[in-house]
N, C-alpha and C positions, 0 to 999 in steps of 0.2 A: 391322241386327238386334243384339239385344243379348244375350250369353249371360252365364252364372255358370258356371265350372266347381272342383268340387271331388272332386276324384278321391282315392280310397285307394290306396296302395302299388300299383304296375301294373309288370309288366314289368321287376323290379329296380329301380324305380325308386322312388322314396320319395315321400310325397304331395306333396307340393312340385313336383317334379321332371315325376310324371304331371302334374299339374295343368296345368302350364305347357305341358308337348310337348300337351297335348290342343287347348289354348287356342291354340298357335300355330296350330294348324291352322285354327280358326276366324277369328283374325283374318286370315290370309291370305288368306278368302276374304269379305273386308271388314265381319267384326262384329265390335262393338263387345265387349272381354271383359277381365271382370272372375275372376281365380284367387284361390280362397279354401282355403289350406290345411288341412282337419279331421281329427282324428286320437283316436285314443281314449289314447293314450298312446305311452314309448317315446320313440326322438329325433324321430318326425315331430313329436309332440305338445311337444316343447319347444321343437322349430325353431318351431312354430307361437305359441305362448307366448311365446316372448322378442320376438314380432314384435305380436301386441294386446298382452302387458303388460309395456312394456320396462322399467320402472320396479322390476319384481318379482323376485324371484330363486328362480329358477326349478329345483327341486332333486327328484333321484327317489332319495329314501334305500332302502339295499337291506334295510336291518331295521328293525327298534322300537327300538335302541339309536342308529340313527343319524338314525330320526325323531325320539328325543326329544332329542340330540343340534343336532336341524335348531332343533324348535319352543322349546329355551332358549338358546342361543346365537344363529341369525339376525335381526336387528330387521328391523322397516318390513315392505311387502309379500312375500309370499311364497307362491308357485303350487308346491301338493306332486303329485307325480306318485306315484301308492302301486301302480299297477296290477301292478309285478312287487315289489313288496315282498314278503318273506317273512311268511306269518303267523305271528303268534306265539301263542303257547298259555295257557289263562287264566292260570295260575302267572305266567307274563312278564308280563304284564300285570298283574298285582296287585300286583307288585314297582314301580310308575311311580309319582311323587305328582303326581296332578293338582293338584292344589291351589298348588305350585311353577308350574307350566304357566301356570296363570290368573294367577297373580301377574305371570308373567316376558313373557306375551308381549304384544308393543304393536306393530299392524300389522296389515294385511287379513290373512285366512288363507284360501286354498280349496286344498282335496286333492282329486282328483281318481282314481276308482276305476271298475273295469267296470264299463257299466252295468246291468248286472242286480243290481247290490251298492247303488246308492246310496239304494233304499230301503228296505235289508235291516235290520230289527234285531238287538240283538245276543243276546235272548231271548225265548223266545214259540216255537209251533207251529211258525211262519215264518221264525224268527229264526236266525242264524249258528250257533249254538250245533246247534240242531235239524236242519239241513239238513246241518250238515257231518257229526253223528255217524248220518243217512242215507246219506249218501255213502259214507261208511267204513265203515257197517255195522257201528254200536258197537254193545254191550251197551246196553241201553235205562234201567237202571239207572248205567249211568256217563255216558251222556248227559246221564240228569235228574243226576246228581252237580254235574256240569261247569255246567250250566246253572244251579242254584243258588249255584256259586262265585261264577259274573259277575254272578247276579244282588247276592249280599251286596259284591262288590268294586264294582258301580257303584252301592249302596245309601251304601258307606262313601265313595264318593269324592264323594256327591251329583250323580250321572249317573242320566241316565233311560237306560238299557236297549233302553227299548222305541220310541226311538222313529228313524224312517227314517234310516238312516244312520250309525247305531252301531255295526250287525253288519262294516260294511265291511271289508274284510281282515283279519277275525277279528275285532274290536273296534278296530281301528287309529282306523276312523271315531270312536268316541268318543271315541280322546284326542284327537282335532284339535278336535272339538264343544269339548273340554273345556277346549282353549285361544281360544274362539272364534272355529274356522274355521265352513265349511261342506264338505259334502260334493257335488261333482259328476260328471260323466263328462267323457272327453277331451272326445270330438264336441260334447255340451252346450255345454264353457268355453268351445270352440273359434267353436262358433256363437254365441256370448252377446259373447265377446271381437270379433269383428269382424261382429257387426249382422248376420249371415247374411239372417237376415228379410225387414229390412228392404232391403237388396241385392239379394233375390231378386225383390222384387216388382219390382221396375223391369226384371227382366231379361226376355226374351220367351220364352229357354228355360233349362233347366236339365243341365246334362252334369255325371254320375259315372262313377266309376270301377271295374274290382278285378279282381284277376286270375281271380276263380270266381265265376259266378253262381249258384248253385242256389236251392230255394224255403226248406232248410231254414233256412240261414244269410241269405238274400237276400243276401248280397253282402257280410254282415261291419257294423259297425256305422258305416261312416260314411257308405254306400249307404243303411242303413234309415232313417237319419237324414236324408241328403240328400233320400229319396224324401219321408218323411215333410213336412218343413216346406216341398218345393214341390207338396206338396200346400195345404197351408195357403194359401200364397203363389198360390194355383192358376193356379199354374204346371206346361208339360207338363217330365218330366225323361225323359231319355236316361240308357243304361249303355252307355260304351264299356269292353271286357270281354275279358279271357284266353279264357275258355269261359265258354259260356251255357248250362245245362241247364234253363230255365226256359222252359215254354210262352209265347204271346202273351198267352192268356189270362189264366195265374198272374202276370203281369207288369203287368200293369193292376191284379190286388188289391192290388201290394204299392205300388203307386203310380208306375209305371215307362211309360212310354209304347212306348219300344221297347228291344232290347239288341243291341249290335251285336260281335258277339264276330272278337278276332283269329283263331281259332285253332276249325276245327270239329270236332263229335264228340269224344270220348274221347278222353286221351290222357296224357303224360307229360311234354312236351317244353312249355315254356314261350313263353309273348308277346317279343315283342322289343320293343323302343324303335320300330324303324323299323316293325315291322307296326302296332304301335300307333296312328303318325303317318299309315299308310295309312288306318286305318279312320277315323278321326279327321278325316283329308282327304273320305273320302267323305261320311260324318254332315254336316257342314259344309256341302257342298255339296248334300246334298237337305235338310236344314234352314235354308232361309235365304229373307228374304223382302223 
């Protein structure tokens, strides 16, 4: 039998790390397994980067002074991790000359942002500007202010605003647009970077990970994703799991076959390593053919 396992952070252990203790257990009990580290950001997500793109350099600047810092000083390829980047406010951002950017950089570019952000714009109804002064609950008059700012700062820098991927950490996504990157999510790079896809079709089953399952979050973004694409791949996936608060039912809409949780009912006290590799031992063993 052949498995794929990609697990999220489980058990204190970091994706990498799950991935691997899930997988030993499978091949132990003689399948064939392939661990694919996915991550939406943070170090799983660089460990996983500097392994599909060792070529790139691989950098998670913590503001706009040290990403435009990153995009005129670094040459050749370069994988930006923006997800804890601080946002910056329109004022910071009108002070940046794009136009420098475009000039200076020469080399792939992708940044990589939450995926709820990558096809956010950075004006419009929908847009970064608009969501964030809902969130904060601004004055609706210094929202539309604000929102006219970015509109005339990416009128004057020759940026389009509006279009998916601008609004990203405030407008962060525009300057990288603006030195022609792209904008992606961990898990995406992460699946793109090492052929997930195509890896998962050959597989017979699919095993994730994470230390919570519930319906709100399903599991965090690299379970929604794993479920997602072995759905495509139609292929069945498995959640080996801290806690599973998810029905049988609910678990098949989100594309999940079954969830096999270390840890039952409610509670406080966290998965081990070693409960982990039990349940993981068990799965294996009634998943196998």
């Amino acid at each position: 039998m052949r498995v794929l396992v990609a697990s999220d952070r489980l058990a204190g252990l970091g994706a990498r790390a799950a991935s691997d203790l899930i997988g030993a257990e499978f091949a132990a009990e003689g399948a064939q397994v392939a661990v694919v580290p996915l991550s939406a950001g943070g170090p799983d997500f660089h460990d996983a980067a500097v392994t599909f793109a060792p070529e790139a350099g691989v950098l998670a600047p913590k503001d706009l002074s040290e990403l435009v810092e990153v995009l005129h000083t670094v040459p050749g390829a370069v994988v930006l991790d923006l997800t804890d980047t601080a946002v910056p406010s329109v004022g910071e951002l009108a002070a940046v000359d794009t136009a420098r950017l475009r000039a200076e950089r020469d080399g792939s570019l992708v940044a990589v942002v939450p995926p709820d952000e990558t096809q956010l714009p950075l004006v419009g109804l929908s847009g970064w500007v608009a969501e964030d002064g809902r969130r904060l609950e601004r004055d609706l008059g210094e929202t539309l202010a604000l929102a006219t700012a970015a509109e005339r700062w990416a009128a004057a820098q020759e940026l389009n605003a509006t279009v998916p991927g601008a609004g990203a950490r405030g407008g962060l996504g525009a300057l990288v647009q603006a030195a022609g990157g792209r904008i992606s999510s961990g898990v995406d790079e992460c699946a793109r970077g090492f052929d997930v896809l195509r890896v998962m079709s050959r597989a017979d089953v699919v095993v994730t990970g994470t230390e919570v399952l519930d319906f709100h979050r399903v599991g965090g973004d690299v379970v929604k994703r794993v479920a997602s694409l072995a759905g495509e791949a139609l292929r069945p996936a498995l959640a080996v799991v801290g806690r599973n608060y998810v029905s049988a039912r609910e678990l098949r809409q989100v594309g999940l076959e079954a969830a096999y949780p270390v840890l039952d009912g409610f509670g406080d006290e966290a998965a081990t390593a070693t409960g982990v590799a039990a349940v993981a031992r068990r799965v294996a063993r009634t998943w196998r053919w």
